[in-house]
N, CA, C and O atoms as a GROMACS GRO file, in nm:
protein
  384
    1UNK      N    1  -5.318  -0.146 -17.592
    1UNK     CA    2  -5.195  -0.071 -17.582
    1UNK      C    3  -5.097  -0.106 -17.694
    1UNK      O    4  -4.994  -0.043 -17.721
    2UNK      N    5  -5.156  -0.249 -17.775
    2UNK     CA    6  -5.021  -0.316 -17.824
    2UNK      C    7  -5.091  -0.158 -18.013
    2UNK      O    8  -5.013  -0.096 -18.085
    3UNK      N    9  -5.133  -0.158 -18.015
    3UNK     CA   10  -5.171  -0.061 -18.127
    3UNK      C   11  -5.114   0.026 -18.136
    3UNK      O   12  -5.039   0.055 -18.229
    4UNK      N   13  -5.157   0.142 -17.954
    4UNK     CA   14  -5.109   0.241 -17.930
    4UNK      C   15  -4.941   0.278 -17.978
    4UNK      O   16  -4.899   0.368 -18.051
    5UNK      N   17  -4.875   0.184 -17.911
    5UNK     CA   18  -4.739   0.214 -17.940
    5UNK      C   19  -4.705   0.206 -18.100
    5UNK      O   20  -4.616   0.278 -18.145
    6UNK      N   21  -4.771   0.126 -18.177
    6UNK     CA   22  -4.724   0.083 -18.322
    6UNK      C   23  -4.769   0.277 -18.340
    6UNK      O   24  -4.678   0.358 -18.362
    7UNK      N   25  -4.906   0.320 -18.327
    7UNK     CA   26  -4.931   0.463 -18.362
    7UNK      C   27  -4.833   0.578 -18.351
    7UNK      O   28  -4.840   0.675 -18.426
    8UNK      N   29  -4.744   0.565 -18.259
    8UNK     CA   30  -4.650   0.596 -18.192
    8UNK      C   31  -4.532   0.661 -18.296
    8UNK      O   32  -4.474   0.768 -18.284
    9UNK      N   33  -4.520   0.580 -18.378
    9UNK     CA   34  -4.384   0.565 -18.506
    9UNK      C   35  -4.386   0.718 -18.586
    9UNK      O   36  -4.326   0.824 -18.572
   10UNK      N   37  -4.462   0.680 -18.652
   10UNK     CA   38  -4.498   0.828 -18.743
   10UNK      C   39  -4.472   0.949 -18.686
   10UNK      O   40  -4.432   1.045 -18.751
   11UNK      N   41  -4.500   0.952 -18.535
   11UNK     CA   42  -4.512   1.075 -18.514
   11UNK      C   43  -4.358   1.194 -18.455
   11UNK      O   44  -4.339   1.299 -18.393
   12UNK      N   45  -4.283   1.087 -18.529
   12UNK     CA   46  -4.155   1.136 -18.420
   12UNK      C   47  -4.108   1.165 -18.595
   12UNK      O   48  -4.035   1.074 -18.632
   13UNK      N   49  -4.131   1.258 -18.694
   13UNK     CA   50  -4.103   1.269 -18.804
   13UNK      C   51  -4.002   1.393 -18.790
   13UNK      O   52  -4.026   1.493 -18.723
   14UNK      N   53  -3.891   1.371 -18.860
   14UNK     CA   54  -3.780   1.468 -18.887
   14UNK      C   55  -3.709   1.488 -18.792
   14UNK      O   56  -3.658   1.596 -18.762
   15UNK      N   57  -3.695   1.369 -18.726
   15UNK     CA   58  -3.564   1.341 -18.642
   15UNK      C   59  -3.447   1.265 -18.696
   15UNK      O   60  -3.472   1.216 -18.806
   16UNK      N   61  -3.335   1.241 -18.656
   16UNK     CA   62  -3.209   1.202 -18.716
   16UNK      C   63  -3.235   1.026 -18.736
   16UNK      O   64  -3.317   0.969 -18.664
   17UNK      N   65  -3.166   0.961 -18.830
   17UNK     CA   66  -3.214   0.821 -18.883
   17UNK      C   67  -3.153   0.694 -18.789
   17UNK      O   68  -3.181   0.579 -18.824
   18UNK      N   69  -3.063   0.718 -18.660
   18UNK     CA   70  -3.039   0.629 -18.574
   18UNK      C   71  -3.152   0.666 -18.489
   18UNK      O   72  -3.208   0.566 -18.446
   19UNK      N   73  -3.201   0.770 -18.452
   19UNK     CA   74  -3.301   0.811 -18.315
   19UNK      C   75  -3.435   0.712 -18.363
   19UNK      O   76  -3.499   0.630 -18.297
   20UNK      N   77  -3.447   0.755 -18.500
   20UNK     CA   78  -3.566   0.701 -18.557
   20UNK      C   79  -3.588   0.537 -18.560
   20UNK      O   80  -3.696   0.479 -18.542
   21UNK      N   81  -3.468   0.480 -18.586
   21UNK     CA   82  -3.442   0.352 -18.600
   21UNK      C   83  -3.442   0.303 -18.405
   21UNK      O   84  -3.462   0.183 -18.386
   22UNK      N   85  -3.422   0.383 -18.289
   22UNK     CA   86  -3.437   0.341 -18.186
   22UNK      C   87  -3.558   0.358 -18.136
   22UNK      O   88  -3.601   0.283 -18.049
   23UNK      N   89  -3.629   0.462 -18.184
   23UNK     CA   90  -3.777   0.470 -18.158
   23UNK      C   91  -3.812   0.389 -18.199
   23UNK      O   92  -3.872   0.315 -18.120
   24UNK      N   93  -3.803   0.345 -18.346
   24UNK     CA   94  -3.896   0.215 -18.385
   24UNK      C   95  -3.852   0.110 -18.331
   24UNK      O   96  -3.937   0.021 -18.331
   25UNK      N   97  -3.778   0.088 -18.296
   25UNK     CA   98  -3.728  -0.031 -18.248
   25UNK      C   99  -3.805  -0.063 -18.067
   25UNK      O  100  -3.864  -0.161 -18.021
   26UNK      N  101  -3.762   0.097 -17.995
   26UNK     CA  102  -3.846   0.065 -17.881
   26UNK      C  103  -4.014   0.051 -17.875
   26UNK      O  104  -4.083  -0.023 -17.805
   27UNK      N  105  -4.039   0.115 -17.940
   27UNK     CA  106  -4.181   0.129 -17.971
   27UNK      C  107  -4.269  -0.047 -18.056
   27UNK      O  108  -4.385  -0.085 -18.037
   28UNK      N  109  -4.184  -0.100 -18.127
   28UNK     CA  110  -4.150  -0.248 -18.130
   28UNK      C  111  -4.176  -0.355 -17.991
   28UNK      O  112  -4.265  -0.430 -17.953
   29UNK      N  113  -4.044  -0.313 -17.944
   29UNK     CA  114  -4.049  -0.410 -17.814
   29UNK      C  115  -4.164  -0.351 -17.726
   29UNK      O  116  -4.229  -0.448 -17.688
   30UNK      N  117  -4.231  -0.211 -17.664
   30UNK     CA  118  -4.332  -0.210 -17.644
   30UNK      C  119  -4.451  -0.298 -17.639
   30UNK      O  120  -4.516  -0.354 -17.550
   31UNK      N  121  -4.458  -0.286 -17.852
   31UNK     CA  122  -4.592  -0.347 -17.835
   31UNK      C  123  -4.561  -0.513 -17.831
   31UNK      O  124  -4.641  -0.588 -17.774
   32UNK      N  125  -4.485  -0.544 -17.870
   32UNK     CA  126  -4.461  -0.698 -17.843
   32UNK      C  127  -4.463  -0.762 -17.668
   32UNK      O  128  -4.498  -0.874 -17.630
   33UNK      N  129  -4.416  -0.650 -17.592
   33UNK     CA  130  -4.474  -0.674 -17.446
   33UNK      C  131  -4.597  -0.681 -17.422
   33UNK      O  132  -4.656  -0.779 -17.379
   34UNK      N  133  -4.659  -0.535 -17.460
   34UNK     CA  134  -4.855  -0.508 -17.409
   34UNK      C  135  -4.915  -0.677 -17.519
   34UNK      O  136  -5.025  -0.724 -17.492
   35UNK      N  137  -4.834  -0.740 -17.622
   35UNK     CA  138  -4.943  -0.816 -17.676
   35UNK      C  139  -4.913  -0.991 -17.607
   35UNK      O  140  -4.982  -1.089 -17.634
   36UNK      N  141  -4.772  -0.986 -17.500
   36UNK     CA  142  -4.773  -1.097 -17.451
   36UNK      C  143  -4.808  -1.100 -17.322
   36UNK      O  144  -4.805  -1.209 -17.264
   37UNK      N  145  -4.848  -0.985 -17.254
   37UNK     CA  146  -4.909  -0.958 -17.134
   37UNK      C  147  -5.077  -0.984 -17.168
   37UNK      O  148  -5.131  -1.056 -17.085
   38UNK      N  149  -5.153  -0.943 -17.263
   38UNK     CA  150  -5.270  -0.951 -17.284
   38UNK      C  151  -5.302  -1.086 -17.361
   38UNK      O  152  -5.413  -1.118 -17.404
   39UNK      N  153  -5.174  -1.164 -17.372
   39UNK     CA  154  -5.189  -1.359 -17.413
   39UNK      C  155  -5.220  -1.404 -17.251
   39UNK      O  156  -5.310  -1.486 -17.228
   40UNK      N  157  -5.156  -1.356 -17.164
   40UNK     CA  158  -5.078  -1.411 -17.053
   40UNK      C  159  -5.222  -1.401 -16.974
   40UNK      O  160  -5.271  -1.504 -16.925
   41UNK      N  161  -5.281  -1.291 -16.964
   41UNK     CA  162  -5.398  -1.260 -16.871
   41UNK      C  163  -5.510  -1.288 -16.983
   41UNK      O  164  -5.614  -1.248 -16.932
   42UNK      N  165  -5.530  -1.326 -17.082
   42UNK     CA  166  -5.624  -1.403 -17.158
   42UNK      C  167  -5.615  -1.588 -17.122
   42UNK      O  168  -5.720  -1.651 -17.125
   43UNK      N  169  -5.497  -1.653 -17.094
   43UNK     CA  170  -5.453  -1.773 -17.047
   43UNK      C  171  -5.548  -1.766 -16.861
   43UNK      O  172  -5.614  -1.844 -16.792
   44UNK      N  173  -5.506  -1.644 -16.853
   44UNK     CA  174  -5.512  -1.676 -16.675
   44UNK      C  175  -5.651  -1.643 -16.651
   44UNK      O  176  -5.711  -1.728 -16.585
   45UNK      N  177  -5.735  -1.519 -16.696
   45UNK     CA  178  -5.880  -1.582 -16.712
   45UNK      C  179  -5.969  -1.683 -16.744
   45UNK      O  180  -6.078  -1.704 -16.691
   46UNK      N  181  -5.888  -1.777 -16.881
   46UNK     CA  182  -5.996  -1.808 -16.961
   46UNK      C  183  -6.081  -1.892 -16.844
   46UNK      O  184  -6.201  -1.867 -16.836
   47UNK      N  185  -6.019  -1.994 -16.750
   47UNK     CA  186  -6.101  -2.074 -16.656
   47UNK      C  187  -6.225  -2.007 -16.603
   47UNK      O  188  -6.328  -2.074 -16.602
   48UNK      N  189  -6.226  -1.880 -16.559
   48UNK     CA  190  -6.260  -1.787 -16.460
   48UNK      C  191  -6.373  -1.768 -16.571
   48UNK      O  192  -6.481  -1.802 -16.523
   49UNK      N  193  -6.385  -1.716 -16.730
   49UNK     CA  194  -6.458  -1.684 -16.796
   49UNK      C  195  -6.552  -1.806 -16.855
   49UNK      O  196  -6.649  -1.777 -16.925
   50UNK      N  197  -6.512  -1.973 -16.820
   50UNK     CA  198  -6.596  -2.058 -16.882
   50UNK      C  199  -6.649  -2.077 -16.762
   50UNK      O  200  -6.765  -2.119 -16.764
   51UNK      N  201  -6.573  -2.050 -16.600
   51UNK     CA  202  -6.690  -2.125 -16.529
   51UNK      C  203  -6.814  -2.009 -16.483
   51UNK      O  204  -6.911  -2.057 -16.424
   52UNK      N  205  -6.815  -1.858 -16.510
   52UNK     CA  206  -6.876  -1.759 -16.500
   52UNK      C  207  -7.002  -1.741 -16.659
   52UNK      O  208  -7.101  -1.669 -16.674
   53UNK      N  209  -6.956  -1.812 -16.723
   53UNK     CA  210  -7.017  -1.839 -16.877
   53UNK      C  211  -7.180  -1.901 -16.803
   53UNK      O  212  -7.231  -1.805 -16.747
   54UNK      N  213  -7.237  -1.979 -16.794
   54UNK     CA  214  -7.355  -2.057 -16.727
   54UNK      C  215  -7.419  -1.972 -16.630
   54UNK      O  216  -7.540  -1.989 -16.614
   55UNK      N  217  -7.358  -1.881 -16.560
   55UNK     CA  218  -7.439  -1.779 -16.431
   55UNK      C  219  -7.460  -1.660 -16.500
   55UNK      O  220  -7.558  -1.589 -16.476
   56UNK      N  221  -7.363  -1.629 -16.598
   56UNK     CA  222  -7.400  -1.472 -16.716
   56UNK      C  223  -7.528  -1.507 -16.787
   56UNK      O  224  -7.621  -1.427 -16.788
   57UNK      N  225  -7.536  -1.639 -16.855
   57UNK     CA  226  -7.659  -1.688 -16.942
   57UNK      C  227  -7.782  -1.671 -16.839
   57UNK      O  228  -7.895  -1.626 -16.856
   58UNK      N  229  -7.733  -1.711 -16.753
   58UNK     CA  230  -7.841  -1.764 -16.684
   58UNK      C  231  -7.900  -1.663 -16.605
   58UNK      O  232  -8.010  -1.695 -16.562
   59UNK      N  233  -7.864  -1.562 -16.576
   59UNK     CA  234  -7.898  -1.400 -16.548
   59UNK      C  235  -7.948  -1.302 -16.662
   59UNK      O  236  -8.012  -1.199 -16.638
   60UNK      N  237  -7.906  -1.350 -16.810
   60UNK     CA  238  -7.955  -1.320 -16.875
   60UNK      C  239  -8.074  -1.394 -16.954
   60UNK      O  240  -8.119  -1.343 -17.057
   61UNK      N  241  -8.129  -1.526 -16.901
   61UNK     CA  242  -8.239  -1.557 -16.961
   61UNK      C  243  -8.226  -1.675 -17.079
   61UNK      O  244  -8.310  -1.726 -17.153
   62UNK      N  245  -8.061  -1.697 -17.060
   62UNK     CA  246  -8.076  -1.796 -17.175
   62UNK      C  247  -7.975  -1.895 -17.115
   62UNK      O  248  -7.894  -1.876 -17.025
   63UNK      N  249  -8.003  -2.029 -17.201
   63UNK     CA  250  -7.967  -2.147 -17.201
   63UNK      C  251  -7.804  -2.172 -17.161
   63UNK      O  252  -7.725  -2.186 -17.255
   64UNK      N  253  -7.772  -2.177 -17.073
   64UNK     CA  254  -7.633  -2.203 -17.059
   64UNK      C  255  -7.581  -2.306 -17.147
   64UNK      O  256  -7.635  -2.413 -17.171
   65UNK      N  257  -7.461  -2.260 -17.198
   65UNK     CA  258  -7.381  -2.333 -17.294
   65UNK      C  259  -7.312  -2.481 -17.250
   65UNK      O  260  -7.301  -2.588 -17.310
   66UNK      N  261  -7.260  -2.424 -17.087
   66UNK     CA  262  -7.175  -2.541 -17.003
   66UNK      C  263  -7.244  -2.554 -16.926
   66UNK      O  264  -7.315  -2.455 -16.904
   67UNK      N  265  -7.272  -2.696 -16.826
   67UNK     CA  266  -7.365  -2.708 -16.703
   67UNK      C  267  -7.221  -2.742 -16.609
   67UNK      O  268  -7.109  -2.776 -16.647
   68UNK      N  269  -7.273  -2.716 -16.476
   68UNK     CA  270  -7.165  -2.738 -16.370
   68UNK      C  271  -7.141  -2.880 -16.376
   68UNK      O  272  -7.022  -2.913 -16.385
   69UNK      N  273  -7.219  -2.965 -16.375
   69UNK     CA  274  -7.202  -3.088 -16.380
   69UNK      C  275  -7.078  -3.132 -16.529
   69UNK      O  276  -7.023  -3.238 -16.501
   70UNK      N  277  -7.041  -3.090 -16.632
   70UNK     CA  278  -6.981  -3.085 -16.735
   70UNK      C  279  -6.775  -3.060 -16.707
   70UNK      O  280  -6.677  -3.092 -16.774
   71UNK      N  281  -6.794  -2.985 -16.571
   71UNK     CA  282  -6.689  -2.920 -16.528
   71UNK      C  283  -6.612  -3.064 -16.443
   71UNK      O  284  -6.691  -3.129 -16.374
   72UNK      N  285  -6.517  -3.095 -16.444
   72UNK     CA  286  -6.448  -3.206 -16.438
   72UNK      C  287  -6.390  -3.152 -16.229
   72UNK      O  288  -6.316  -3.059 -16.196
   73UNK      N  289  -6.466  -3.261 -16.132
   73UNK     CA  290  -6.443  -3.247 -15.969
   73UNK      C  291  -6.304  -3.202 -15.970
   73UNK      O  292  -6.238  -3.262 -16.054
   74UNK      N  293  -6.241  -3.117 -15.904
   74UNK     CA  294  -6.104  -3.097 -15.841
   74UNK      C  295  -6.045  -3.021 -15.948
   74UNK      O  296  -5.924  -3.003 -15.930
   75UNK      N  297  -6.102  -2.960 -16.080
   75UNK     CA  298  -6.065  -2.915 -16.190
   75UNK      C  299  -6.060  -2.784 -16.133
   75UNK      O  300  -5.961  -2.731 -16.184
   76UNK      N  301  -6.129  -2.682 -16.034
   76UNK     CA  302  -6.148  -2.569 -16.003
   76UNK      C  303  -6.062  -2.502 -15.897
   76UNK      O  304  -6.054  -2.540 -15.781
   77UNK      N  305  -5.986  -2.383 -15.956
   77UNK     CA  306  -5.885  -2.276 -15.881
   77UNK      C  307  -6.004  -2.196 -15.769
   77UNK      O  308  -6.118  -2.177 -15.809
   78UNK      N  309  -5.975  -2.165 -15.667
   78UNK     CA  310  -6.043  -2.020 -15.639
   78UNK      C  311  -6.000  -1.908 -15.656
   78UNK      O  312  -5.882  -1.870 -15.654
   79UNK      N  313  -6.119  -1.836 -15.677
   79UNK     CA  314  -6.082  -1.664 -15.733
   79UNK      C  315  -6.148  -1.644 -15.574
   79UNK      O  316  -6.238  -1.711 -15.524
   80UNK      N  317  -6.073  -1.530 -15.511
   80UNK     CA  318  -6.146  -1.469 -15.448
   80UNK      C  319  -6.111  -1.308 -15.511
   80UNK      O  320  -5.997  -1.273 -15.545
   81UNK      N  321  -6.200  -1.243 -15.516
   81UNK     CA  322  -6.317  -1.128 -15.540
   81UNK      C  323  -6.298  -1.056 -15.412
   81UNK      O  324  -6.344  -1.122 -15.319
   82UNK      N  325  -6.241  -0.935 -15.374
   82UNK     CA  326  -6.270  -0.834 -15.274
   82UNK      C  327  -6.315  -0.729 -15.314
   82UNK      O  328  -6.226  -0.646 -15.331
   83UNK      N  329  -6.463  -0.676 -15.348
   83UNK     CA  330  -6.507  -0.596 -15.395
   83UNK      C  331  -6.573  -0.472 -15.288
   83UNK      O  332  -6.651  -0.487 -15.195
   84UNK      N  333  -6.512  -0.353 -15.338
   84UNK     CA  334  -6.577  -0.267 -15.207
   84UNK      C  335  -6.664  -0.150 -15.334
   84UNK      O  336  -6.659  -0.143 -15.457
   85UNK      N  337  -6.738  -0.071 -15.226
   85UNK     CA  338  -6.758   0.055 -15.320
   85UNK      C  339  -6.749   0.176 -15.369
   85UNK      O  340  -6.816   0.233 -15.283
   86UNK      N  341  -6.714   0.266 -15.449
   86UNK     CA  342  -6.660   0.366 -15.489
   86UNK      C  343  -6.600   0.426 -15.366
   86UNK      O  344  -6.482   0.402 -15.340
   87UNK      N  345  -6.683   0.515 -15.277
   87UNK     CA  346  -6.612   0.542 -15.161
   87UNK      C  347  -6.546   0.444 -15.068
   87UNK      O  348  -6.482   0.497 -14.977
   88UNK      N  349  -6.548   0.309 -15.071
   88UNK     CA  350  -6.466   0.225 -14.958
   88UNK      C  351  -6.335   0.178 -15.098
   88UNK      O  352  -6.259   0.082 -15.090
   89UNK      N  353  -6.341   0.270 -15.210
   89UNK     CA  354  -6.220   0.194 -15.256
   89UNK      C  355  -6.095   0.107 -15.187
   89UNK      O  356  -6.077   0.134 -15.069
   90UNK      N  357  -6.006   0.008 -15.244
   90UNK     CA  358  -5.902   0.012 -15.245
   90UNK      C  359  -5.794   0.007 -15.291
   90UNK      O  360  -5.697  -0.041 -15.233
   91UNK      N  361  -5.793   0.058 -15.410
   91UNK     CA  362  -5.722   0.084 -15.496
   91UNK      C  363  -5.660  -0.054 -15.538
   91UNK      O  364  -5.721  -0.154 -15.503
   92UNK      N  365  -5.526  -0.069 -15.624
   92UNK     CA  366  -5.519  -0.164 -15.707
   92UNK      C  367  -5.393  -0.267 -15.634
   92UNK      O  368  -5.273  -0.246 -15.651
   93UNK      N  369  -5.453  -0.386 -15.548
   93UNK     CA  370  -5.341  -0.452 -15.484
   93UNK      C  371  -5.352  -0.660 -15.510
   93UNK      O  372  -5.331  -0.760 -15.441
   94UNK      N  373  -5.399  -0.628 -15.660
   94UNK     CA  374  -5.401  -0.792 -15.660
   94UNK      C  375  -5.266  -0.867 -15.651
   94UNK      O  376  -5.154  -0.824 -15.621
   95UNK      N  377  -5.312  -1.006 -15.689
   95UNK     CA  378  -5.157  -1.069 -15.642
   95UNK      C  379  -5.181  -1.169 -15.784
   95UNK      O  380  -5.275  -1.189 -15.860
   96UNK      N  381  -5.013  -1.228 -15.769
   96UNK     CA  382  -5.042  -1.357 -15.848
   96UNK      C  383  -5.059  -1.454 -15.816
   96UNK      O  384  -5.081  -1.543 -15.898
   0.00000   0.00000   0.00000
């Protein structure tokens, strides 16, 4: 998204030079939001993606990189996962 908005600029051409200067400016703070939201939920996965790293390999046939044993006791959050299917959706109600 943080792109999208920078794409954004150009297209508001032959409007007056304060409007333009507030478009760019919002279109600015935009993407500077979408790129500290996608730091923020890159931080809050990464755990989730090294301890899922060893069961992906390992479903795919190759050598896990990390062994569970490597993972430091009492070091681990739980994720719980409520997964339903297409028709039992429930639409979008995670938490923090």
């Amino acid at each position: 998204m943080e792109a999208w908005w920078k794409e954004q600029v150009p297209r508001h051409d032959g409007v007056s030079a304060p409007l333009a200067d507030s478009q760019l400016a919002y279109a600015e703070e935009q993407a500077d939001m979408e790129r500290h939201i996608s730091q923020l939920w890159s931080i809050k996965w990464a755990g989730a993606r090294k301890l899922t790293q060893p069961i992906l390999q390992a479903t795919l046939g190759e050598e896990p990189a990390i062994h569970m044993e490597d993972v430091a006791a009492g070091s681990l959050d739980s994720i719980v996962l409520d997964i339903e299917d297409e028709e039992g959706g429930r639409g979008s109600d995670f938490e923090d």
